[in-house]
FIKOL-217627 format. One record per residue (C-alpha): residue in three letters; x, z, y. Coordinates in nm, 3 decimals, decimal comma. Example, Ala and Ser with C-alpha at 12.3 -4.5 7.8 and 13.67 -1.06 7.14 Angstrom:
REM FIKOL-217627
> resn;X;Z;Y
> Ala;1,230;0,780;-0,450
> Ser;1,367;0,714;-0,106
***
This chain:
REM FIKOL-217627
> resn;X;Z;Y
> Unk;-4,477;-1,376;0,624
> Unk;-4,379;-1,436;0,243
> Unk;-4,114;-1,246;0,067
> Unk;-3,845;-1,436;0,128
> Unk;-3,901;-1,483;0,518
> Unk;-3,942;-1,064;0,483
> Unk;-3,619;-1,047;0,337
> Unk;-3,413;-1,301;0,556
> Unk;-3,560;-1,120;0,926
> Unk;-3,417;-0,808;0,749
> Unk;-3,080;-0,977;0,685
> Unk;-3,093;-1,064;1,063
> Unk;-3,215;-0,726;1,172
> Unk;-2,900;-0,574;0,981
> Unk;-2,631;-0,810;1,126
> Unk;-2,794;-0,685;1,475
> Unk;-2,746;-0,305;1,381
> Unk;-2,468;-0,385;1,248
> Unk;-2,348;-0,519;1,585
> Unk;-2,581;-0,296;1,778
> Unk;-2,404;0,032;1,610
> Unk;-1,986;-0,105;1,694
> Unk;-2,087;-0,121;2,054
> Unk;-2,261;0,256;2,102
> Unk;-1,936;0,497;2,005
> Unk;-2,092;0,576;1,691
> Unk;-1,743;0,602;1,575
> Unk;-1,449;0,633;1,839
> Unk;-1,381;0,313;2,042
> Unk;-1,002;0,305;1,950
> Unk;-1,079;0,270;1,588
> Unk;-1,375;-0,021;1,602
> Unk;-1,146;-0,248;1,818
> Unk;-0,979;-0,350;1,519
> Unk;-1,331;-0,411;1,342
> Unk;-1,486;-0,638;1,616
> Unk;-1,272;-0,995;1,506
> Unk;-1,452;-1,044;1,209
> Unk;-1,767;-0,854;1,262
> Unk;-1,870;-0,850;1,664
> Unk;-2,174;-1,022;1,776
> Unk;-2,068;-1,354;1,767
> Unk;-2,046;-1,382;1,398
> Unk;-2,311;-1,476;1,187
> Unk;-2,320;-1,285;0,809
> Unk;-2,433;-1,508;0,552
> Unk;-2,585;-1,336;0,202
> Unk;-2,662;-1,426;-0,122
> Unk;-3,031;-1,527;-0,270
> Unk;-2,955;-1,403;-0,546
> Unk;-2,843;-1,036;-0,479
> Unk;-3,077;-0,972;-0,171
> Unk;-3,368;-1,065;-0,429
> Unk;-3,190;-0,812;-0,672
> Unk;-3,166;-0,560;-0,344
> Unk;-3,572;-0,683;-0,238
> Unk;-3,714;-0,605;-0,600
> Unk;-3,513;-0,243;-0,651
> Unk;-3,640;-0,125;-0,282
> Unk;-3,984;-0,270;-0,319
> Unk;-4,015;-0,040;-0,640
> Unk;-3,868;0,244;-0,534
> Unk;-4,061;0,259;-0,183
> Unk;-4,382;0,197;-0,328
> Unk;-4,306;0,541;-0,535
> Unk;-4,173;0,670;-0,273
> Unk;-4,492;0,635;-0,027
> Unk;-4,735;0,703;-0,310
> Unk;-4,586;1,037;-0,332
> Unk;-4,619;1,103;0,043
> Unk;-4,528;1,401;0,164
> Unk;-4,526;1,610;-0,137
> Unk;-4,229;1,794;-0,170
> Unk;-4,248;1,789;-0,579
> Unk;-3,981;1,613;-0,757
> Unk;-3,788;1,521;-0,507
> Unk;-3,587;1,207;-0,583
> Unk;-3,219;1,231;-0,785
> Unk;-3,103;1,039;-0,478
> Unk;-3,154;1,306;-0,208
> Unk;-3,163;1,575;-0,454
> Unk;-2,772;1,480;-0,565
> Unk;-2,641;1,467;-0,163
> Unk;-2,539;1,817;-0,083
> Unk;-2,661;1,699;0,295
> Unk;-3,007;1,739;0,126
> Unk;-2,961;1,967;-0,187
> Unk;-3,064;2,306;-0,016
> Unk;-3,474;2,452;-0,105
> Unk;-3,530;2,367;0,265
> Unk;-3,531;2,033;0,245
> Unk;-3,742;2,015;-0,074
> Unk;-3,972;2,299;0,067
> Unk;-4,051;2,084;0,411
> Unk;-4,203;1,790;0,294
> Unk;-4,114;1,601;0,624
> Unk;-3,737;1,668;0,607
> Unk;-3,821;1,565;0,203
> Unk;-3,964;1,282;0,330
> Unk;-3,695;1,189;0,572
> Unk;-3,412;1,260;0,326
> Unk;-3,550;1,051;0,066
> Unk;-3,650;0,748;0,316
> Unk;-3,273;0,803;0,455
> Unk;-3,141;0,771;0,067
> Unk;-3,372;0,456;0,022
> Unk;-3,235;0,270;0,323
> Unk;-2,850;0,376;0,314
> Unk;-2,878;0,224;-0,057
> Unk;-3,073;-0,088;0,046
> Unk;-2,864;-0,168;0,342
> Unk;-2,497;-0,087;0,125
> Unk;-2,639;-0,300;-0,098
> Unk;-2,663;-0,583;0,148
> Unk;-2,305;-0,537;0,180
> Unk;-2,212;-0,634;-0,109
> Unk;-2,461;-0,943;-0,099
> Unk;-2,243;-1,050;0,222
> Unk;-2,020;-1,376;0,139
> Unk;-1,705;-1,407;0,273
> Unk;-1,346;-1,325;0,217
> Unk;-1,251;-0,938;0,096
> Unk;-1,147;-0,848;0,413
> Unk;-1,447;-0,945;0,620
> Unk;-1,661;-0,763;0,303
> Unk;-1,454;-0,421;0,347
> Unk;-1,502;-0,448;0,728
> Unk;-1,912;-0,530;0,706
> Unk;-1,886;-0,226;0,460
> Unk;-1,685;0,018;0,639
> Unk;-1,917;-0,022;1,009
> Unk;-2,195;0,038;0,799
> Unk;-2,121;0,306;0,612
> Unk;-2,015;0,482;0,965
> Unk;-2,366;0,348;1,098
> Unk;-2,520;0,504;0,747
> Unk;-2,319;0,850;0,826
> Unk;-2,441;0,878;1,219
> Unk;-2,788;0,817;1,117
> Unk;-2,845;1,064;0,839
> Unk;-3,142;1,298;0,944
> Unk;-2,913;1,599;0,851
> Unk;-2,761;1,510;1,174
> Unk;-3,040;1,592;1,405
> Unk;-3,228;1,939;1,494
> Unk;-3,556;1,759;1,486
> Unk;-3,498;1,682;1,113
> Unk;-3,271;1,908;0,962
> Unk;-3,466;2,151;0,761
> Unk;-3,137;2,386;0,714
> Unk;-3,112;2,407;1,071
> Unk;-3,515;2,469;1,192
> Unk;-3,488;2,742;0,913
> Unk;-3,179;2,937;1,034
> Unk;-3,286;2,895;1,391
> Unk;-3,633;3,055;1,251
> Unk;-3,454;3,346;1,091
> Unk;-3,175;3,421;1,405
> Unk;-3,463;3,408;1,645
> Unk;-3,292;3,110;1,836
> Unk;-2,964;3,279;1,800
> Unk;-2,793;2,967;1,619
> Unk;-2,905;2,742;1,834
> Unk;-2,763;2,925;2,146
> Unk;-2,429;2,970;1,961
> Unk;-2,448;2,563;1,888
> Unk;-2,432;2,531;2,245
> Unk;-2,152;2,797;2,300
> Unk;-1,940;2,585;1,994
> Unk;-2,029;2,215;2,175
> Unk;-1,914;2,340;2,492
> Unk;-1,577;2,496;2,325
> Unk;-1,488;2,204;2,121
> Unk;-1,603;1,977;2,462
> Unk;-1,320;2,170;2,684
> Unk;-1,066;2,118;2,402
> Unk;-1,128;1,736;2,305
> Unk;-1,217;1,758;1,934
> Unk;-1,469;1,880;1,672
> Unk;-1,366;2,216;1,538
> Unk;-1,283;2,192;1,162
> Unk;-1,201;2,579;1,141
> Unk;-1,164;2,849;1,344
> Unk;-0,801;2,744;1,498
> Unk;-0,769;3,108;1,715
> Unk;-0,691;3,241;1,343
> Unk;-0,372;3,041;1,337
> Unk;-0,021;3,058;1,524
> Unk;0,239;2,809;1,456
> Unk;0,526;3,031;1,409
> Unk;0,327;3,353;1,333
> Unk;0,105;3,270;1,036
> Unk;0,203;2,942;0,976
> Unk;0,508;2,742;0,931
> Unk;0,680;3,109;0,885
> Unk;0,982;3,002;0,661
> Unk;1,301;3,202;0,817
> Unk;1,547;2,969;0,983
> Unk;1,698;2,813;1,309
> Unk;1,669;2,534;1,511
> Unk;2,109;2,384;1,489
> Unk;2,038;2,063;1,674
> Unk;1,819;1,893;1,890
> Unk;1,799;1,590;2,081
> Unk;1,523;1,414;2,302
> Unk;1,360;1,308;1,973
> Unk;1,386;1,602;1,730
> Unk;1,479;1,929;1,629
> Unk;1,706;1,966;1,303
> Unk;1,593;2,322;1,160
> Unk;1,833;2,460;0,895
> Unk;1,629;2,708;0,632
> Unk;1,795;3,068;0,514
> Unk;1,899;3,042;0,197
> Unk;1,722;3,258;-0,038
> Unk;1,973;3,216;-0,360
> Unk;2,318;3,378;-0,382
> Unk;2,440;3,031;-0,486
> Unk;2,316;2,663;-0,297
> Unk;2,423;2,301;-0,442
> Unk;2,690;2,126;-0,269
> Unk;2,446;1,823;-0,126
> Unk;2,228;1,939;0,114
> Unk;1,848;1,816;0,119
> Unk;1,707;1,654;0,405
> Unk;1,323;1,642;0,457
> Unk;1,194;1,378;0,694
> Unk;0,826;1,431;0,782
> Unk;0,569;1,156;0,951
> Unk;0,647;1,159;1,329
> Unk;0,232;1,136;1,326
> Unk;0,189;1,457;1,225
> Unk;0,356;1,783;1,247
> Unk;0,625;1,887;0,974
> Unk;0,431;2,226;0,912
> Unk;0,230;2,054;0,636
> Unk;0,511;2,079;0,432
> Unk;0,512;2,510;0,553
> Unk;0,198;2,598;0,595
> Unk;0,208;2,943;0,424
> Unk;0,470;3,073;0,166
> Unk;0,226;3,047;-0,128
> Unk;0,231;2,648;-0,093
> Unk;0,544;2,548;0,106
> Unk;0,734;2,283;-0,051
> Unk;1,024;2,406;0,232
> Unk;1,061;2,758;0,099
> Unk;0,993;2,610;-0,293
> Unk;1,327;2,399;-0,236
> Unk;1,508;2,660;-0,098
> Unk;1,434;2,896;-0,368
> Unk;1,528;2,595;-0,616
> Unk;1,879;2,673;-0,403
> Unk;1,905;2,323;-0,217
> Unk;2,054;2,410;0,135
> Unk;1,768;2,245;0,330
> Unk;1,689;2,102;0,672
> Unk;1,406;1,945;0,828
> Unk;1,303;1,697;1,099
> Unk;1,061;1,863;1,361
> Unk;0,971;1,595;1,580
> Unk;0,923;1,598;1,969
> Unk;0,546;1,512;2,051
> Unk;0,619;1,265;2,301
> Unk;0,484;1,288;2,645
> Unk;0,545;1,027;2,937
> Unk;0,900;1,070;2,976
> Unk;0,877;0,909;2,589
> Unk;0,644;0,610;2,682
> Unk;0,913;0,401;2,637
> Unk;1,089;0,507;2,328
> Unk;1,090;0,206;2,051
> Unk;1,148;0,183;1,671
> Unk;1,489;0,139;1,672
> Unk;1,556;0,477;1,904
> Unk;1,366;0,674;1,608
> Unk;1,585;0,531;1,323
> Unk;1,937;0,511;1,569
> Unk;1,895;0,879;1,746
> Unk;1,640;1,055;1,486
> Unk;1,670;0,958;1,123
> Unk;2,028;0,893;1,131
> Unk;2,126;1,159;1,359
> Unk;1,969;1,452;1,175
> Unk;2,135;1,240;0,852
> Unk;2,497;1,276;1,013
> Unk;2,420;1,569;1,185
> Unk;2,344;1,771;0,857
> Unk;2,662;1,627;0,702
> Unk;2,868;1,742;0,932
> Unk;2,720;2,067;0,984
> Unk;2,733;2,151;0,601
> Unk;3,086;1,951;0,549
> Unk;2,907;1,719;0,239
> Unk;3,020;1,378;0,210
> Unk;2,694;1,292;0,100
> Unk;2,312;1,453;0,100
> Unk;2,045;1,392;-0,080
> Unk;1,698;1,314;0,140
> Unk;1,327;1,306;0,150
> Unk;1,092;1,144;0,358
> Unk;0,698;1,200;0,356
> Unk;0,435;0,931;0,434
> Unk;0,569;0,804;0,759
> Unk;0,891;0,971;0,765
> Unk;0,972;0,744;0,452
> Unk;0,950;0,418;0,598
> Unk;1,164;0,583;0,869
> Unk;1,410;0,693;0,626
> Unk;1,458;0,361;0,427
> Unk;1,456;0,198;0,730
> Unk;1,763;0,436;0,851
> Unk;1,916;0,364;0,508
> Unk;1,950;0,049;0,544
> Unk;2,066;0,020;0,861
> Unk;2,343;0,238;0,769
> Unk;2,387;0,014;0,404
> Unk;2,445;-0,258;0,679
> Unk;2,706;-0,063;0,832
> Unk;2,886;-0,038;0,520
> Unk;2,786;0,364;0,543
> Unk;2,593;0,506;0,238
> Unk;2,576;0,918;0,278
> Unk;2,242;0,973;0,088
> Unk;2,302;0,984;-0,231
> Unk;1,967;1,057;-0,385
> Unk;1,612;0,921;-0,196
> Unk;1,265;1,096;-0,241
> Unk;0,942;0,935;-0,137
> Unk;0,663;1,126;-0,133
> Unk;0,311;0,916;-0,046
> Unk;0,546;0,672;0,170
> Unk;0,475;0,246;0,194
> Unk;0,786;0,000;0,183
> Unk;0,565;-0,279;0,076
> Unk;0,296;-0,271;0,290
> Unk;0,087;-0,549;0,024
> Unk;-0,182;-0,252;-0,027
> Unk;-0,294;-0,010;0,232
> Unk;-0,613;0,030;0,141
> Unk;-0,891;0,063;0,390
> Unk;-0,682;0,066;0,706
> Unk;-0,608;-0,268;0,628
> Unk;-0,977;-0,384;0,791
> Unk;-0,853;-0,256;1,116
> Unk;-0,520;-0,497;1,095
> Unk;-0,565;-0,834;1,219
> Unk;-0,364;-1,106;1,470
> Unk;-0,597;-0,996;1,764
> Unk;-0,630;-0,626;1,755
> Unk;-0,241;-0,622;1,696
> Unk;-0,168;-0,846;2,014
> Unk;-0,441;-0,618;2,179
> Unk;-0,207;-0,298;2,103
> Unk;0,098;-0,516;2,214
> Unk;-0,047;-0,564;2,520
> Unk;-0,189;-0,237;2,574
> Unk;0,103;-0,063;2,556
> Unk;0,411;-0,249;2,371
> Unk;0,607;-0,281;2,664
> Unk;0,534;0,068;2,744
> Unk;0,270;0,410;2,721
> Unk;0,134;0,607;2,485
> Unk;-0,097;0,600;2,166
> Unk;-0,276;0,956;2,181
> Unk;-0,239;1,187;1,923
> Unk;-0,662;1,271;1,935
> Unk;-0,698;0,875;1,884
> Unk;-0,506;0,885;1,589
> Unk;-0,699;1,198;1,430
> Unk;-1,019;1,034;1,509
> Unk;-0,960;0,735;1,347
> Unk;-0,795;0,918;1,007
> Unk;-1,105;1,178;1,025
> Unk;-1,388;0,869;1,069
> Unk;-1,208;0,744;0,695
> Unk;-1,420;1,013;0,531
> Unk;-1,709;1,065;0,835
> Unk;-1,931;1,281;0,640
> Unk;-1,644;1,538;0,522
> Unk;-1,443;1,539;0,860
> Unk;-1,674;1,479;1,094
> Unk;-2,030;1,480;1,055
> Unk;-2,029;1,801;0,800
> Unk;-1,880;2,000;1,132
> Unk;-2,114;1,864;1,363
> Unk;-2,402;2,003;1,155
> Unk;-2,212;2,351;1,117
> Unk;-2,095;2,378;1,464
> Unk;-2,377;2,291;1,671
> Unk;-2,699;2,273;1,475
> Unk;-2,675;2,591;1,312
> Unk;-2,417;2,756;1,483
> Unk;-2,170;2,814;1,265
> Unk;-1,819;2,943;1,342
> Unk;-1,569;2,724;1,013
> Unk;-1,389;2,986;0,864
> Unk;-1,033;2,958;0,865
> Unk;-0,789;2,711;0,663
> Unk;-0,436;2,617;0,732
> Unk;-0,457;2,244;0,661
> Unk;-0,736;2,145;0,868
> Unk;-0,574;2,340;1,165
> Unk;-0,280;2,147;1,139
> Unk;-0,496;1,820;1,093
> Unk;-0,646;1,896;1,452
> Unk;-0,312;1,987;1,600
> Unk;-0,260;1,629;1,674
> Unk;0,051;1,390;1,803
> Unk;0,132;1,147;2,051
> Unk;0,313;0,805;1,946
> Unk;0,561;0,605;2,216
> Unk;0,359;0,268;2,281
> Unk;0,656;0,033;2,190
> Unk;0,719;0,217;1,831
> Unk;0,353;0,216;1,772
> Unk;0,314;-0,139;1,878
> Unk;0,662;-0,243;1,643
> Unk;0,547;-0,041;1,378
> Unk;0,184;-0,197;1,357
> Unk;0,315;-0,561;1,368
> Unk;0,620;-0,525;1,129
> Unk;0,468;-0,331;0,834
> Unk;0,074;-0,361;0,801
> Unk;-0,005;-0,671;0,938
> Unk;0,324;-0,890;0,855
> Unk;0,504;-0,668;0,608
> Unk;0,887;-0,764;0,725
> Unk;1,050;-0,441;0,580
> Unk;1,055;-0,589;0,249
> Unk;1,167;-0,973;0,371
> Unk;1,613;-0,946;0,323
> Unk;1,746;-1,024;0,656
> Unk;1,384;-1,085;0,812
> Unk;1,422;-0,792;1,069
> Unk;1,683;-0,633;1,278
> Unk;1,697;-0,265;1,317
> Unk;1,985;-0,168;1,556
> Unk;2,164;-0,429;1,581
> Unk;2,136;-0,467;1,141
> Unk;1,972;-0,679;0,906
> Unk;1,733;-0,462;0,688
> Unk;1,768;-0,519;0,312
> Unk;1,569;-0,275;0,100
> Unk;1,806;-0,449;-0,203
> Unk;2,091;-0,276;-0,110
> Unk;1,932;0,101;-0,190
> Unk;2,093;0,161;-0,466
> Unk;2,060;0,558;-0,516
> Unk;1,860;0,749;-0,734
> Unk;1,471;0,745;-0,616
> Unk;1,209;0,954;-0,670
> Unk;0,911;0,793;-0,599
> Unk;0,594;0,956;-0,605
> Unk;0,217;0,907;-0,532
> Unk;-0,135;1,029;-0,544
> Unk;-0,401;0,914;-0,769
> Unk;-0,680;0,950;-0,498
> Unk;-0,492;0,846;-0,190
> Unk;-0,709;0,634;0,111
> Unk;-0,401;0,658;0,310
> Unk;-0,119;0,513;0,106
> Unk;-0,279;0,374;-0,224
> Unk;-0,103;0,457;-0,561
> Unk;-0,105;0,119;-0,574
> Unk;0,137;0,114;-0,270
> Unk;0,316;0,403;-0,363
> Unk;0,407;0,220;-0,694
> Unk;0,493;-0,086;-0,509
> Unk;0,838;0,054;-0,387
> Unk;0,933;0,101;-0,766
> Unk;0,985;-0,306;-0,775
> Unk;1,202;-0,292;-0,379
> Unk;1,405;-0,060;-0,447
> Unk;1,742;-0,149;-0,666
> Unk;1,879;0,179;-0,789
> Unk;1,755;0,432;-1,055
> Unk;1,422;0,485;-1,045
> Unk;1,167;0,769;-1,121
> Unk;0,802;0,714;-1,030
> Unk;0,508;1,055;-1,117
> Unk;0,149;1,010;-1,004
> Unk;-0,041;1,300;-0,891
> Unk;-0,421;1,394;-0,898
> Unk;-0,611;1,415;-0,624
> Unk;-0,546;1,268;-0,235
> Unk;-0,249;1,228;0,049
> Unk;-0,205;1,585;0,119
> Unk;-0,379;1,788;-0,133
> Unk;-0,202;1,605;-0,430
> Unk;0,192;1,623;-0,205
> Unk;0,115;2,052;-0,188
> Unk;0,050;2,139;-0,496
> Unk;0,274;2,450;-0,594
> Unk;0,338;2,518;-0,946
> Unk;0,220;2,892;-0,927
> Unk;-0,153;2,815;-0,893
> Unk;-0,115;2,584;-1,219
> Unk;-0,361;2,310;-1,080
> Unk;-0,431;1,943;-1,131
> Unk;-0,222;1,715;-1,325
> Unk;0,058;1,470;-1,288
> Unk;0,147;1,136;-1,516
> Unk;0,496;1,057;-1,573
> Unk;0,633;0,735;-1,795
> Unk;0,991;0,599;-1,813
> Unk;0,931;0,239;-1,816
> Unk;0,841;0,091;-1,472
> Unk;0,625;-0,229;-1,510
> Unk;0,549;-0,478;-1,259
> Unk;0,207;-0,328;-1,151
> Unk;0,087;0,035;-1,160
> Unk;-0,216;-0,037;-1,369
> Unk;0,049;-0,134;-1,653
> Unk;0,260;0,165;-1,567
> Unk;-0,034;0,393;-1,637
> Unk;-0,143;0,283;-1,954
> Unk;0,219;0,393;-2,099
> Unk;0,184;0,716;-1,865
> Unk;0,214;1,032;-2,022
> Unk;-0,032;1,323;-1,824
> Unk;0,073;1,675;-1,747
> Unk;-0,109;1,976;-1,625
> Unk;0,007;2,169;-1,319
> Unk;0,203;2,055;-1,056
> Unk;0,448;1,780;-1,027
> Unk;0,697;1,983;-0,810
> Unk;0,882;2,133;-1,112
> Unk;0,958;1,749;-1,233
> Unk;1,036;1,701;-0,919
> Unk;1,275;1,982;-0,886
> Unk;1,442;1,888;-1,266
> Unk;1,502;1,525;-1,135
> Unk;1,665;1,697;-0,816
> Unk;1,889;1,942;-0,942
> Unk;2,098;1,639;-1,167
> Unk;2,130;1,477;-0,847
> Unk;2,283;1,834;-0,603
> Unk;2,658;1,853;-0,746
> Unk;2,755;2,196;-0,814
> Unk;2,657;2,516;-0,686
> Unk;2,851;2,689;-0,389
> Unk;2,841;3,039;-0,231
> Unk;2,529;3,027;0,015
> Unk;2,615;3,016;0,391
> Unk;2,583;3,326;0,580
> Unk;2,469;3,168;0,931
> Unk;2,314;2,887;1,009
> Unk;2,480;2,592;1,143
> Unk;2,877;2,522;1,233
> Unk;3,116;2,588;1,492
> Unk;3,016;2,305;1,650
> Unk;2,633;2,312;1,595
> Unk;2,522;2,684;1,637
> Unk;2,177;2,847;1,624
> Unk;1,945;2,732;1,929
> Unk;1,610;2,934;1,856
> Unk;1,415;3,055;1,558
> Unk;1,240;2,823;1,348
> Unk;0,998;2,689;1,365
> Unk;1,141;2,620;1,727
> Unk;0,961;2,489;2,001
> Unk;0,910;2,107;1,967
> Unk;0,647;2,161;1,716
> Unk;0,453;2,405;1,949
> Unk;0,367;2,153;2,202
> Unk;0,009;2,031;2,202
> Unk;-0,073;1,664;2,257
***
């Protein structure tokens, strides 16, 4: 067989692994549906010549090296060397788990080569990319007992000990449906997280409205309202008093309330859209006006919870009813143009799939939903605990953030199904008059408040490209600051530990890549701009309350209440 003939069975051998690897739960079945359209069996890949004789000559060279140093373990190749999978003196003192690592390394970079050889559209390319780079991440030989050097050793020096407790951990994280990613019996929702002192004034069938003890002798007239994503629980934004954005507001003397979603269950499987922007958003909106007497509040919404606020905005805009007077937007899509790599899983069929599913009625689960966001970065959610957990027996020592990422949420069927249609696959919220929201025609135009708009430089979940996107929907005053690093780590980011950066300009361009060029960067966090942009927009300052809620809304439970406490 010549060269060429070589090279074009491999192409075929890689559409059928390709295939092969979407059909055997490499990755959760919930998030490959929306991969198998464009890249299921029935397709055929097509490459070109010219780069798969690029990709032939570079892995010719380097496996010939590769084989003529067998299975010395001397100068082990950059490639391995640089993957902290393989950077430990095991691997380079076992020359078959060398060996294995640097084959591995060869192959991943031949075969993510191919996919950028594959011709097509952008969309097809990202999805080719994306099922092999989860085929790549299943595969690695840091994965297995029989060829993890890290793991032989340690099971070597505990006598069989890790191994035994790699059973006990698989067994654990079997009974509770999900890979460990710390040691969750360190944490207590309540108890040693989400510990901010406050009450639960209101609730509904939808949410609790917690009200937060002031901590100033003084609080500005205008309340603040924080709207979290209804996908996740609103303790991200409390998770200890050292980084709580929460207690950082209150102690900036903004009387402040928060949205703690209900995690629905079946009596929910029928809740749509419009219920969570009629009986959620805009009742903890008029809710928190009446409770504090304010003719108007100002209001944030995070990720999620900011499409469900500007939604709620405009509805009331429609009603002739504007009572926010200032709107943040923290990591939060309007324009859904960009969003990034969950875009591959958007298409006509696996949307009229999820319709079908459960539009009319039922539930998305909350574990489906932190599979698929955990399988965006395999090796660093989900593979990395695997290793830890099972193969060496490893307990994950605690951390507050990845035990609220595993304390996962339901969605209602019918909101899931709107939601999915009407913002990443046909992006209506930005079309005047295209969509109806209770009863009203949604205009973003008529938000005309103050915004503060802001996003992170390293986000896979909302782009900064997205983020920036809202800067040209939006009508009123406008203030956009980009933060280092990704969705969550670049939103808490309190100004005591002085870390990262944030860019600030005040001429809004078109695109973001224009914006930044003209961006000014700061070190530390962006939460005192933040706080210096919200303070012009509070009114005066008042004698703090000394009880939460009104005569009419009184005190329910503590906060955090109990909403947030139920598991999915």
């Amino acid at each position: 067989m010549n060269s060429d003939a070589k090279w074009a069975e491999m192409a075929r051998q890689f559409q059928e692994t390709l295939s092969s690897s979407m059909q055997k739960a490499v990755v959760p079945n919930a998030l490959m549906q929306g991969l198998q359209p464009t890249t299921g069996a029935g397709s055929a890949l097509k490459f070109d010549s010219t780069k798969l004789q690029e990709i032939q000559q570079v892995y010719i060279k380097e496996a010939s090296a590769l084989w003529n140093q067998g299975l010395s373990a001397e100068a082990a190749p950059a490639t391995a060397s640089a993957d902290r999978r393989f950077a430990s003196d095991a691997w380079h003192a076992n020359p078959l788990a060398h060996f294995s690592a640097s084959s591995y390394m060869l192959n991943s970079q031949a075969l993510m080569g191919m996919t950028e050889a594959v011709e097509g559209d952008e969309k097809t390319k990202a999805r080719v990319r994306f099922a092999v780079e989860q085929w790549l991440a299943a595969a690695a030989p840091s994965n297995f007992l029989a060829l993890n050097a890290d793991a032989q050793k340690k099971a070597i020096e505990t006598k069989g000990e890790s191994i035994a407790q790699g059973l006990q951990n698989l067994m654990h994280d079997m009974r509770q449906g999900h890979v460990s990613m710390t040691d969750e019996s360190n944490f207590e929702v309540g108890k040693n997280v989400a510990t901010s002192e406050g009450a639960v004034v209101y609730e509904n069938a939808y949410f609790q409205l917690l009200e937060y003890k002031p901590l100033t002798a003084k609080v500005f007239e205008k309340p603040l309202l924080l709207v979290p994503p209804c996908i996740n629980k609103f303790y991200i934004l409390d998770l200890q008093p050292a980084n709580s954005l929460i207690r950082y507001a209150v102690e900036q003397g903004h009387r402040t309330f928060v949205v703690s979603w209900r995690n629905p269950d079946e009596s929910m499987q029928d809740t749509t859209w419009d219920d969570y922007i009629e009986h959620a958003a805009i009742e903890a909106i008029n809710v928190t006006r009446e409770i504090t007497g304010a003719k108007a509040i100002n209001a944030l919404g995070f990720c999620v919870g900011g499409t469900i606020l500007a939604t709620a905005l405009a509805v009331l805009a429609a009603r002739g009813d504007k009572p926010v007077s200032s709107v943040t937007f923290l990591t939060s899509l309007l324009d859904f143009s960009d969003t990034g790599i969950l875009d591959i899983f958007i298409d006509e069929t696996a949307v009229k799939f999820r319709e079908m599913q459960m539009g009319q009625g039922g539930l998305l689960k909350g574990q489906d939903l932190a599979s698929t966001f955990s399988f965006l970065r395999p090796n660093d959610l989900v593979w990395n605990y695997v290793v830890g957990n099972y193969l060496k027996g490893e307990t994950p020592p605690p951390f507050d953030l990845l035990y609220w990422n595993s304390d996962s949420t339901n969605l209602p069927g019918p909101f899931y199904a709107w939601y999915l249609r009407n913002t990443y696959f046909e992006n209506n919220l930005i079309k005047p008059g295209k969509l109806t929201v209770c009863g009203q025609p949604i205009d973003f135009s008529k938000l005309d408040m103050p915004a503060y708009i802001y996003g992170s430089r390293e986000d896979h979940i909302v782009p900064i490209q997205g983020a920036y996107a809202s800067t040209q929907v939006l009508k009123g005053a406008k203030r956009f600051v980009m933060g280092a690093s990704g969705h969550i780590a670049g939103v808490i980011n309190p100004p005591a530990k002085n870390k990262r950066s944030y860019w600030t300009s005040d001429k809004l361009t078109a695109t973001h890549d224009k914006w930044l060029t003209g961006a000014t960067e700061h070190p530390g966090s962006w939460w005192s701009d933040w706080s210096a942009w919200l303070k012009l927009q509070a009114g005066k300052q008042i004698a703090a309350p000394k009880a939460y809620g009104s005569r009419k809304y009184k005190a329910i439970e503590p906060a955090p209440g109990r909403y947030v406490k139920v598991k999915a």
